[in-house]
C-alpha positions as CSV (number, residue, x, y, z in Angstrom):
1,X,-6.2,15.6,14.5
2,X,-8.2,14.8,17.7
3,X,-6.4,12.6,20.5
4,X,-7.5,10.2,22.9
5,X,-5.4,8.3,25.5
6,X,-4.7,4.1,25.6
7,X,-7.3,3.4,28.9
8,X,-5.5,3.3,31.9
9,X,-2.1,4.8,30.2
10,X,-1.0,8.1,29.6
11,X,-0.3,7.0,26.1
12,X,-1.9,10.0,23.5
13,X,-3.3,8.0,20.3
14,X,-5.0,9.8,17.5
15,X,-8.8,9.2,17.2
16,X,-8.2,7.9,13.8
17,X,-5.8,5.1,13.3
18,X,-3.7,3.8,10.3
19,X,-4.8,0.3,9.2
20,X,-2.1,-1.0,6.9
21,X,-3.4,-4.5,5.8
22,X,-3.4,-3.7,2.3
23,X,0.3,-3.0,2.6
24,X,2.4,-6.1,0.8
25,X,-0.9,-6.9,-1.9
26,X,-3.0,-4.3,-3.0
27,X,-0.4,-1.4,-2.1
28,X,3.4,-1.5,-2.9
29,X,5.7,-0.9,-0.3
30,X,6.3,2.9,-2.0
31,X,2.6,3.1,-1.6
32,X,2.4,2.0,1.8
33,X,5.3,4.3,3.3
34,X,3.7,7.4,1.2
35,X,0.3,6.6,3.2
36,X,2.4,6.3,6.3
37,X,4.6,9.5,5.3
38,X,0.8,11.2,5.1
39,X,-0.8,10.4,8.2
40,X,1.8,11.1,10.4
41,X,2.2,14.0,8.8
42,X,-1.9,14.9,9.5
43,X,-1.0,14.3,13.0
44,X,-1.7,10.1,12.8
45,X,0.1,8.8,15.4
46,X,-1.4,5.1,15.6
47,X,-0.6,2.3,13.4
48,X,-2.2,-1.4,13.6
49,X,-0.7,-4.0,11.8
50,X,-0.8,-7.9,12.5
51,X,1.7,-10.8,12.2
52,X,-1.1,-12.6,9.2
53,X,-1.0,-9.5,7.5
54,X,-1.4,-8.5,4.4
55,X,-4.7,-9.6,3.8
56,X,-6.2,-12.2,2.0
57,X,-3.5,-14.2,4.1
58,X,-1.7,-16.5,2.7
59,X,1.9,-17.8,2.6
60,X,3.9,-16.1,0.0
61,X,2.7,-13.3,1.4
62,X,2.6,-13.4,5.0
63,X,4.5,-10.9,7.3
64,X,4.3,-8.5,4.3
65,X,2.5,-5.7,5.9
66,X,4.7,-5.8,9.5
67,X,8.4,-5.7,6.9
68,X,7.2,-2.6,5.4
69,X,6.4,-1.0,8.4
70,X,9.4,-2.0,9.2
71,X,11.5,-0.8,6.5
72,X,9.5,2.5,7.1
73,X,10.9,3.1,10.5
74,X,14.8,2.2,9.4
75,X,14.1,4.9,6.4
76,X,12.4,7.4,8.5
77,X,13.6,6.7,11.5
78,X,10.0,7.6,12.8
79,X,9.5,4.8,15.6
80,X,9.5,6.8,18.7
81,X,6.4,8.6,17.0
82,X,4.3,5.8,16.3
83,X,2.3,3.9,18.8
84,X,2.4,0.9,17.5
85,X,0.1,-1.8,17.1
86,X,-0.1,-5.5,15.9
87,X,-1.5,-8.9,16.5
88,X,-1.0,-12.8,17.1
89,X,-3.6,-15.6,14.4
90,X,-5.5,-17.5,16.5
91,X,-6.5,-21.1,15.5
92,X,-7.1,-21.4,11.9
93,X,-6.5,-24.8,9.5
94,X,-5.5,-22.8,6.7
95,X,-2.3,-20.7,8.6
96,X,-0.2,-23.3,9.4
97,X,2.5,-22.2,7.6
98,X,2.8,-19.3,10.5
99,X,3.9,-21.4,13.0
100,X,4.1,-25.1,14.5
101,X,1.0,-24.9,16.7
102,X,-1.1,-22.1,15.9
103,X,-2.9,-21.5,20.1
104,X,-2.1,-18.8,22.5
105,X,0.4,-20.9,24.9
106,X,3.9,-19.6,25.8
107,X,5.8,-20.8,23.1
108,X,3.4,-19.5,20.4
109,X,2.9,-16.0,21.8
110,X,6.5,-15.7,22.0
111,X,7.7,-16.6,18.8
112,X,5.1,-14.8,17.4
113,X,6.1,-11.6,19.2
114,X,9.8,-12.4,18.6
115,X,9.0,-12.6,14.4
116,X,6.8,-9.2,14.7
117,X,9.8,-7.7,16.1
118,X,12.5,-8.8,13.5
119,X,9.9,-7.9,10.8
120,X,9.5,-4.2,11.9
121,X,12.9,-3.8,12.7
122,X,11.9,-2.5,16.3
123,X,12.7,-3.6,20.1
124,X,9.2,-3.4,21.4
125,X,5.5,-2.9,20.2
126,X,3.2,-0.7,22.1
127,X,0.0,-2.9,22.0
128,X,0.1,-6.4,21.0
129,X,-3.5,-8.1,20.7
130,X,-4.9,-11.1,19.7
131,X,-6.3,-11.4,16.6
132,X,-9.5,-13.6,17.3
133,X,-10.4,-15.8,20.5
134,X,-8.4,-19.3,20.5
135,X,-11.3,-21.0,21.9
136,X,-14.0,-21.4,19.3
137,X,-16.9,-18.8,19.8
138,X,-19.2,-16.4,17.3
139,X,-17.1,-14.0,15.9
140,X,-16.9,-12.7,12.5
141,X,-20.6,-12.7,11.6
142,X,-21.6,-16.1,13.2
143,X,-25.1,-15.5,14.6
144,X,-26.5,-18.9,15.3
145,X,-25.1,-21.3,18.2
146,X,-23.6,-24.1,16.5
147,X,-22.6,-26.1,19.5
148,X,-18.9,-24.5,21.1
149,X,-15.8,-27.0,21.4
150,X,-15.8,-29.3,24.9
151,X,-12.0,-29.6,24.0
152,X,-10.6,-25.9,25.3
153,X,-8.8,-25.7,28.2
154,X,-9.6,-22.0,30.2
155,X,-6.0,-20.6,29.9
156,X,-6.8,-17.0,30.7
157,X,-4.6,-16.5,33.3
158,X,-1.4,-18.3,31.0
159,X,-2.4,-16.3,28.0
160,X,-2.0,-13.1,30.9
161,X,1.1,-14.8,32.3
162,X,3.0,-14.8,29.2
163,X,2.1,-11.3,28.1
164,X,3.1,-10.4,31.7
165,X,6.7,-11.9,30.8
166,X,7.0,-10.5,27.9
167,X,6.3,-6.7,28.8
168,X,8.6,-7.4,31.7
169,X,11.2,-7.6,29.4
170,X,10.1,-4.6,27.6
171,X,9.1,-6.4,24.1
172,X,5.5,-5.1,24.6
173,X,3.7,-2.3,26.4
174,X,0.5,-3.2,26.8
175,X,-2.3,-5.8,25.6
176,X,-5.4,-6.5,24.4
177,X,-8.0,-8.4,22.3
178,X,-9.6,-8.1,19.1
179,X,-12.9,-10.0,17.2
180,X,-14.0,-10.7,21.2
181,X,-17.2,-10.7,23.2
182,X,-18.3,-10.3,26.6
183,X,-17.1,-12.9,28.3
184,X,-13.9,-13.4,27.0
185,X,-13.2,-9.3,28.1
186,X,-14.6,-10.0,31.1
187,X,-12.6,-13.4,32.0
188,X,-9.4,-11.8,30.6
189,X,-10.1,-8.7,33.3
190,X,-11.4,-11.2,36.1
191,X,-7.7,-12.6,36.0
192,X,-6.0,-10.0,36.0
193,X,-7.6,-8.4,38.8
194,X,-7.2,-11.5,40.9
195,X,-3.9,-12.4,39.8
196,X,-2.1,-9.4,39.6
197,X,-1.2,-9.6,35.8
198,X,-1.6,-7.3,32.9
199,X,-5.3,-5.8,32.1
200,X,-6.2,-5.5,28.3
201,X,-6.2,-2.2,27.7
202,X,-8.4,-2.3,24.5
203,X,-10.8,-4.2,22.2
204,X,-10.6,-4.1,18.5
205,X,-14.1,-5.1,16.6
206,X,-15.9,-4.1,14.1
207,X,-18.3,-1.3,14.0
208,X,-20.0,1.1,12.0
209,X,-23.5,2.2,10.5
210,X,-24.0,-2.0,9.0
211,X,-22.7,-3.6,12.4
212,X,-23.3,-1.8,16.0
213,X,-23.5,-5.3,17.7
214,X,-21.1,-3.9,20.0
215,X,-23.5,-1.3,21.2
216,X,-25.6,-4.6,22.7
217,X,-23.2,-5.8,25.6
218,X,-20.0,-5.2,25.4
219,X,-20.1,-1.4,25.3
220,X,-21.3,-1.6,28.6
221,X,-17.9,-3.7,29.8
222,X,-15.7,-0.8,28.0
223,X,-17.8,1.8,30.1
224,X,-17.4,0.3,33.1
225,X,-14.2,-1.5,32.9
226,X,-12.3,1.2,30.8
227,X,-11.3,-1.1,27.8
228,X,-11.6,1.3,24.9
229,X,-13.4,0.1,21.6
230,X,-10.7,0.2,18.6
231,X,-13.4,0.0,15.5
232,X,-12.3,-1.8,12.7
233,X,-14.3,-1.3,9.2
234,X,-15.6,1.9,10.2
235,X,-16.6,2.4,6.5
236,X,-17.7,-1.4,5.9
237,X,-15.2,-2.2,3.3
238,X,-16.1,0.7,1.8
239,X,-20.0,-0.1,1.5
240,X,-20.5,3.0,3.3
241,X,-18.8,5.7,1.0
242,X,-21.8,4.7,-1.5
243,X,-19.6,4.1,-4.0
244,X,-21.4,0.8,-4.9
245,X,-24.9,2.3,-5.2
246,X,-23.6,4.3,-8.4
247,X,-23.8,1.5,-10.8
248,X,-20.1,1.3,-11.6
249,X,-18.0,-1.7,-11.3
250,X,-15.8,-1.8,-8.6
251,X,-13.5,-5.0,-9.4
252,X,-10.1,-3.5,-7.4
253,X,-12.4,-3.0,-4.4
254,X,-12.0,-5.2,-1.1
255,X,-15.5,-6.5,-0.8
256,X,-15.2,-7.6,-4.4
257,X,-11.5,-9.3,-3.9
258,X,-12.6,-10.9,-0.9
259,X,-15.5,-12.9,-1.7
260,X,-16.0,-13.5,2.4
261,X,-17.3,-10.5,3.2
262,X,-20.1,-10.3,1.0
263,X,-21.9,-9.7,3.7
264,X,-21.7,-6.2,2.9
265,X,-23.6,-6.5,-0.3
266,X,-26.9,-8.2,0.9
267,X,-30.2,-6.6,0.0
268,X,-30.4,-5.2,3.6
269,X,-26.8,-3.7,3.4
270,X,-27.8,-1.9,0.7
271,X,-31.3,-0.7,1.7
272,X,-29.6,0.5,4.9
273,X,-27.0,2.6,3.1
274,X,-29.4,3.9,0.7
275,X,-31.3,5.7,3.7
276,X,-28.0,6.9,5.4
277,X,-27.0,8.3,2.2
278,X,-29.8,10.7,1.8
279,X,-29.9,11.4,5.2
280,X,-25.9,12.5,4.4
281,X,-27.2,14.5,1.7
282,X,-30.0,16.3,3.3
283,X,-27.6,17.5,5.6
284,X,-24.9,18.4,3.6
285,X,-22.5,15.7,4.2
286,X,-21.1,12.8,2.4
287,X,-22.1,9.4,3.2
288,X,-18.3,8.9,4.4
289,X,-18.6,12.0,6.8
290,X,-21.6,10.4,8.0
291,X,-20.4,7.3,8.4
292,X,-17.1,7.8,10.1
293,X,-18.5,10.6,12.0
294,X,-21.0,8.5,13.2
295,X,-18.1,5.9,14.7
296,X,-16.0,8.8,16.1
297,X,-18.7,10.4,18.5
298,X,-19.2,7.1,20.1
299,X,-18.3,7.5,24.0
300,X,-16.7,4.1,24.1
301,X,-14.3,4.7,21.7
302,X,-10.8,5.1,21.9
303,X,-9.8,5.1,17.9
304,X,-11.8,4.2,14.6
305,X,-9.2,1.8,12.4
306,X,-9.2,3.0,8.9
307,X,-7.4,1.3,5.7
308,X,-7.1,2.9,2.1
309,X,-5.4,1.8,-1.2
310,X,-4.9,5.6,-2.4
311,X,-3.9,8.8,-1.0
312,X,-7.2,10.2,-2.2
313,X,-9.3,7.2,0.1
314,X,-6.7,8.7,3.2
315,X,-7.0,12.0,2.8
316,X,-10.9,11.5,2.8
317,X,-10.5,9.4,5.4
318,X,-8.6,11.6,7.9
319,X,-10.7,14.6,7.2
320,X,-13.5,13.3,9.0
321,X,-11.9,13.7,11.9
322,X,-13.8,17.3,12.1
323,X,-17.6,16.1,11.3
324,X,-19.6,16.6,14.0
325,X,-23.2,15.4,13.8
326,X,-25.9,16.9,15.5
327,X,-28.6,15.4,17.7
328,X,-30.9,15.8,14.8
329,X,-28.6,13.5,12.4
330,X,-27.9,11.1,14.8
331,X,-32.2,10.4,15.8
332,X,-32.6,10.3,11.9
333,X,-29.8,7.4,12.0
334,X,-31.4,5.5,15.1
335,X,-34.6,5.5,12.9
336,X,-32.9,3.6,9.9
337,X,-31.2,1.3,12.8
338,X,-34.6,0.7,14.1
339,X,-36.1,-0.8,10.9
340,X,-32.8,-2.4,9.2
341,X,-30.9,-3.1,12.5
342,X,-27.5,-4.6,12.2
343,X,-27.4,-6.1,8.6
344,X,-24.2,-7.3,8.3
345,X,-23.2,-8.5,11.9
């Protein structure tokens, strides 16, 4: 395994990270401590769960993923070697059954941190994040302006207050965003530098050979202002293993259960990973190697998110962690980039 640091910490995380949001629906909680069992023993060292979790959310299952973590760490007694991640929901009409109000104000944050806890059966979590901006802004593949809501408040500096309470009293370590542009880093960093309160430490989006949106603007905020990149759907729900270029029906897999991501499977999408694939090929790799080795050498990145339903997807996963791609492989990619740029933002 290769090892990077939390910015600004002296924290050691693995460059590849254990996504578990499968855990509680399309893995068992056997299946999810024996994918847990295997990564830490392959030197995986980083978890991320979040409170809405497992995914597609809803209420009979919600809090699933963070109770089998947690009845992981009672069995394994493992905590102190996880760095350990999770996340509050931001505003959403169809997860009210999370909590009264579903905003980032002090009582929210805090009850939300307060039912992680009790569901992972730990004292603290390492890096707590939330999940998607409260204000309403493009995020999850909204392109177009569509006209942003007069209605929210700036509460930056309460959102940073309330962390700054919380890790105070030792319930979390360290903070940071996730789904978020520019601005919102940049405001979140602007109070804390003026303020005095906690800095994010890290930004989870997505990224990978479909999506490099984050290579436009925001990259340039984690260079400069040290908030590492945590990629999420390195593999594009699995659009780039090329498993749905052979023909075969794939009706377990994610982009198939959750019809909102379909972006994955547009004409573009699958033009796109037609060219990485034989570029893969010509060089003797698989179009996963490719792929995640293509997320891993990125200078802005502090750890590439990965989530698997078998042993056999992990394994694969994990061993990527070795692929280096050469100059050569990486101008051949830029060339597919250049023509099909960012098909599924």
């Amino acid at each position: 395994m290769k090892y990077t640091t939390l910015p600004n910490t002296d924290i050691k995380v693995s460059k590849i990270c254990l996504g578990t949001m499968t855990f509680g629906q399309q893995n068992t909680e056997a299946e999810g401590h024996a994918q847990m069992d295997y990564a830490l023993k392959k030197g995986v060292n980083f978890f991320d769960t979040a409170e809405m979790y497992s995914v597609p959310a809803n209420e009979a299952t919600y809090g699933s993923t963070e109770k089998i973590i947690g009845t992981w760490f009672k069995k394994s007694g493992n905590r102190e070697k996880i760095v350990l991640a999770s996340k509050i929901a931001g505003p959403n009409a169809n997860f009210g059954y999370m909590r009264e109000k579903l905003d980032f104000s002090p009582t929210s944050i805090k009850y939300a941190v307060e039912n992680s806890l009790k569901r992972l059966q730990t004292d603290y979590i390492d890096l707590y994040q939330m999940h998607w901006p409260e204000r309403k802004t493009n995020c999850f593949g909204q392109r177009a302006f569509t006209g942003f809501e007069d209605s929210w408040q700036d509460n930056f500096r309460e959102v940073l207050e309330t962390f700054d309470g919380l890790i105070k009293e030792g319930k979390i370590k360290h903070i940071g965003v996730s789904n978020e542009n520019s601005w919102g880093m940049m405001r979140f960093l602007e109070e804390s530098k003026y303020q005095n309160l906690p800095r994010i430490k890290t930004v989870q989006n997505p990224y990978n050979l479909l999506n490099r949106l984050f290579e436009v603007n925001s990259a340039e905020v984690s260079k400069y202002e040290n908030v590492g990149l945590l990629a999420y759907s390195p593999l594009a729900f699995g659009t780039l293993t090329g498993k749905f270029l052979t023909g075969d029906e794939h009706p377990n897999a994610r982009i198939n259960l959750f019809p909102q991501y379909t972006r994955y499977a547009s004409e573009q999408c699958t033009e796109a990973t037609k060219l990485y694939q034989e570029i893969a090929h010509k060089h003797g790799l698989t179009l996963t190697q490719l792929a995640m080795g293509f997320v891993l050498q990125q200078p802005f990145l502090t750890s590439a998110i990965i989530g698997a339903t078998t042993l056999e997807q992990l394994k694969e996963n994990i061993d990527t962690i070795d692929v280096v791609l050469s100059k050569e492989i990486i101008a051949e990619i830029n060339k597919v980039q250049a023509v099909i740029p960012d098909p599924a933002p």
